[in-house]
N, C-alpha and C positions, 0 to 999 in steps of 0.2 A: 461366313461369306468367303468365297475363292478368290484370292489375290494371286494375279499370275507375276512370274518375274517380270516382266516387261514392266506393270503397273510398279512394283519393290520397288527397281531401278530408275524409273522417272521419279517417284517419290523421296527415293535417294538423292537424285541429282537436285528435287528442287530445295532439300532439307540444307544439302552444299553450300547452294545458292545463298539462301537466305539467311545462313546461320555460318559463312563461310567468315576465317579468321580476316580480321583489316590487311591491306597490302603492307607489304616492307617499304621503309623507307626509301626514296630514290640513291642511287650510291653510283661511283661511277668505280670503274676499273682500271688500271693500265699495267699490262702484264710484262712484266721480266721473262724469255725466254731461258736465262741463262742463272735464276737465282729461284731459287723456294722457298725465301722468306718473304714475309708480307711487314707493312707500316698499313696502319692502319687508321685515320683523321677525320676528328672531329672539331668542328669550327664552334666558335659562340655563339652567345644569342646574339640576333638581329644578322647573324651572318651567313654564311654557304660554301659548298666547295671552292666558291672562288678564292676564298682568302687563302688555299694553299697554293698559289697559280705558280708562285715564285719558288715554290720548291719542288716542285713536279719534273722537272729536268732532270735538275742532278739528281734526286732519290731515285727514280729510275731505271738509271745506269746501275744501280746497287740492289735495288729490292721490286717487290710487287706492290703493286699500291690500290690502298681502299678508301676510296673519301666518300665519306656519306651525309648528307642534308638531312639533319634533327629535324624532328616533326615539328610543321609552320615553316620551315625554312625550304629555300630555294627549288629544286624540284619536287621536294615532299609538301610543297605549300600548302596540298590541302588535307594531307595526314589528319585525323581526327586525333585529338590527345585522348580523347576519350574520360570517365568518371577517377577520380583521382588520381590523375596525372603527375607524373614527380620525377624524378633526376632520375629516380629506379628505373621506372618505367622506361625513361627515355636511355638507359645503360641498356635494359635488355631489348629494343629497340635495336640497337646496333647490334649487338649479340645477335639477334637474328639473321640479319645479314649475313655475317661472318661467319654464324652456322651454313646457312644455303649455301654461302662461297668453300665449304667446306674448310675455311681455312683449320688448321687444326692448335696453330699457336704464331702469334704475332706480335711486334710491338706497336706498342697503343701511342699516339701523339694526339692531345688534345690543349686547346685554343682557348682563355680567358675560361667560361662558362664549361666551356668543354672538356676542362680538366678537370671540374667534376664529375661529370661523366665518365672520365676516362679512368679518375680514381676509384668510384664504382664498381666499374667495371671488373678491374684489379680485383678488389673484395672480392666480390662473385665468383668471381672463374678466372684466381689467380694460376690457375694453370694453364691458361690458352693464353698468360701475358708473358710474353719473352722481358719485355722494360717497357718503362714508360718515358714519354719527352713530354713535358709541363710545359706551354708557353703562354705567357700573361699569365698563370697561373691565379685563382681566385682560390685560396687559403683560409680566411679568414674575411670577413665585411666590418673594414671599420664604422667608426661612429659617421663617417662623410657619406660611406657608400648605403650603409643602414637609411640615412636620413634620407638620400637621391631615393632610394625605394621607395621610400613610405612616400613622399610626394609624389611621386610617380603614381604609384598608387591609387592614393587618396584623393587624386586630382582629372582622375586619367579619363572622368566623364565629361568634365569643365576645358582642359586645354587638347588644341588641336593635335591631333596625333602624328603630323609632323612636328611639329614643334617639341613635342615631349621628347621624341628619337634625335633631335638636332641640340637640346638641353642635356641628353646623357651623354653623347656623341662629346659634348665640348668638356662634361666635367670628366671622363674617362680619359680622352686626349686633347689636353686643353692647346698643347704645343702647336703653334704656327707652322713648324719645322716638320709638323708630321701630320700634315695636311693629306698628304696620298692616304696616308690611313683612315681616317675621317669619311674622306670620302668613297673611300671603299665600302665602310662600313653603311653609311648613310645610302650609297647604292643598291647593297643586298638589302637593307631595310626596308625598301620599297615592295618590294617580296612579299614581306611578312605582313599577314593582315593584320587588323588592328586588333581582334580575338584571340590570333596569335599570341602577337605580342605581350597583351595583358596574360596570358596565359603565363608565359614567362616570366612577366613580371612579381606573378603570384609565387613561381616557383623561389624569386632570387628573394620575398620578401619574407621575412619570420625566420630563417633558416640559418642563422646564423650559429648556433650553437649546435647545429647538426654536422656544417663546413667543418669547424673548426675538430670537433670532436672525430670527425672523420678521416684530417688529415693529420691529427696527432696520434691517429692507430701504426704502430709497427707494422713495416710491411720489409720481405725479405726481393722482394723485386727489385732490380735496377732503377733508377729512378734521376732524372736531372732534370732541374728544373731552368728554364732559360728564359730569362726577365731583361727587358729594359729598363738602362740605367734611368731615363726620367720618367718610369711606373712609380708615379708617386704615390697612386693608389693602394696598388698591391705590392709592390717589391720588399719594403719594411715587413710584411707581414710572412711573405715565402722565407727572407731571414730568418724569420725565428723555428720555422716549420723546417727549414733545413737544418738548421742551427739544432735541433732536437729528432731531426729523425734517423739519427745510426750513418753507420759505415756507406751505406748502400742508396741513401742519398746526398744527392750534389748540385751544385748551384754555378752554371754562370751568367753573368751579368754583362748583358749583350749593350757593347756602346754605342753612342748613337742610335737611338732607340726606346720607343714609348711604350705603351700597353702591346701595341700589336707588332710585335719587336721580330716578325718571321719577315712583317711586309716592309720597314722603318731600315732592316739592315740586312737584306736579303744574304748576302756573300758571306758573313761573320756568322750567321744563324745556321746556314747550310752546312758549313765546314764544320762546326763545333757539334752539332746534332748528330752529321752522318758520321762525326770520329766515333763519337760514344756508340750508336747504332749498332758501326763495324765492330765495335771491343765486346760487344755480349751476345752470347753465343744464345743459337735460337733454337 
């Protein structure tokens, strides 16, 4: 039988269609006319570009900027995670991006969850990472945050699904004093649907011997890691991950300041971030 081009061609186009790759995650941009390096930010779970609002100013002035909403999140809300969904997945995820933006080498800044991510990332295509900035940093899950999982979890059909996000929300940042963060966080939460979030939830539960093994891998990047001093959660645990990972990483311990230690002490976070930033050559 005679197939003309014409016929190919539509059949081509509907083959596109139907079989055409999921979209990129939402990302936003903001260009530096006067620099060619890129930062590149990813936020945690239940969060979104917003959580970097407070440092979009000053980085600015310095560098190009990439903030992207992980799938579930904020403009990516309705991202499909799609059949085995995992921290990978959501590293190459961003990689995609960054490829389209053609960046060709950047430093990676990621947020609580998203510094798995951004550690990933590193592994993968430790060639397109200039350095990395760890904030809230999630290292290790101790036996507190292991336990919040699994209820979480285990319960997540029975208790209302605000309620679950306003239960994590207080044991992650229990401080009064860091209220704005709370409710930051509990605002992008609204975003994330409830599929979403379970989805996430699945990722942070069981995983704990892959975190930890992950961030005890040698790695010859730059690397600082910036924690708040009342992260009761995780700070103890980037300790010792600093404490063991080489010359090449570093630790400080931003005051005044909880889990979400970028939003808790904006001014101290910027300064100390964009110094190391400016020291490694891109």
């Amino acid at each position: 039988m005679y197939v003309s081009k014409v016929d190919m061609t539509v059949n081509w186009v509907i083959f596109a269609v139907l079989f055409r790759k999921d979209s990129m995650l939402h990302y936003k941009t903001i260009e530096n006319n006067h620099s060619d390096k890129w930062i590149v930010m990813a936020h945690g779970a239940g969060g979104s570009i917003e959580v970097w609002f407070r440092q979009v100013a000053d980085y600015a002035r310095h560098f190009n900027l990439l903030l992207v909403d992980l799938a579930g999140h904020g403009g990516s809300a309705n991202e499909a995670f799609g059949k085995g969904f995992n921290f990978s997945k959501a590293a190459e995820q961003v990689m995609e991006v960054v490829n389209h933006l053609k960046i060709k080498k950047g430093h990676f800044m990621g947020l609580s969850l998203g510094s798995i991510v951004v550690r990933i990332i590193a592994k993968e295509n430790p060639h397109q990472v200039a350095s990395m900035v760890l904030a809230g940093a999630v290292t290790k899950l101790n036996a507190k945050v292991r336990t919040l999982l699994t209820l979480a979890t285990t319960f997540k059909r029975l208790i209302p699904y605000p309620l679950i996000k306003k239960v994590i929300a207080k044991c992650i940042i229990p401080q009064e004093k860091y209220e704005n963060s709370k409710r930051l966080f509990l605002k992008n939460a609204k975003k994330v649907s409830f599929d979403s979030f379970l989805n996430w939830l699945k990722l942070g539960d069981g995983i704990g011997k892959y975190i930890k093994e992950l961030f005890e891998e040698y790695i010859s990047i730059p690397t600082l890691y910036l924690m708040g001093e009342d992260d009761k959660l995780f700070l103890p645990q980037v300790q010792q991950t600093v404490k063991n990972g080489g010359e090449n990483v570093s630790l400080i311990v931003v005051p005044n300041a909880g889990h979400v230690c970028n939003v808790d002490n904006k001014r101290f976070f910027n300064q100390h971030s964009l110094e190391f930033l400016q020291s490694v050559g891109c």
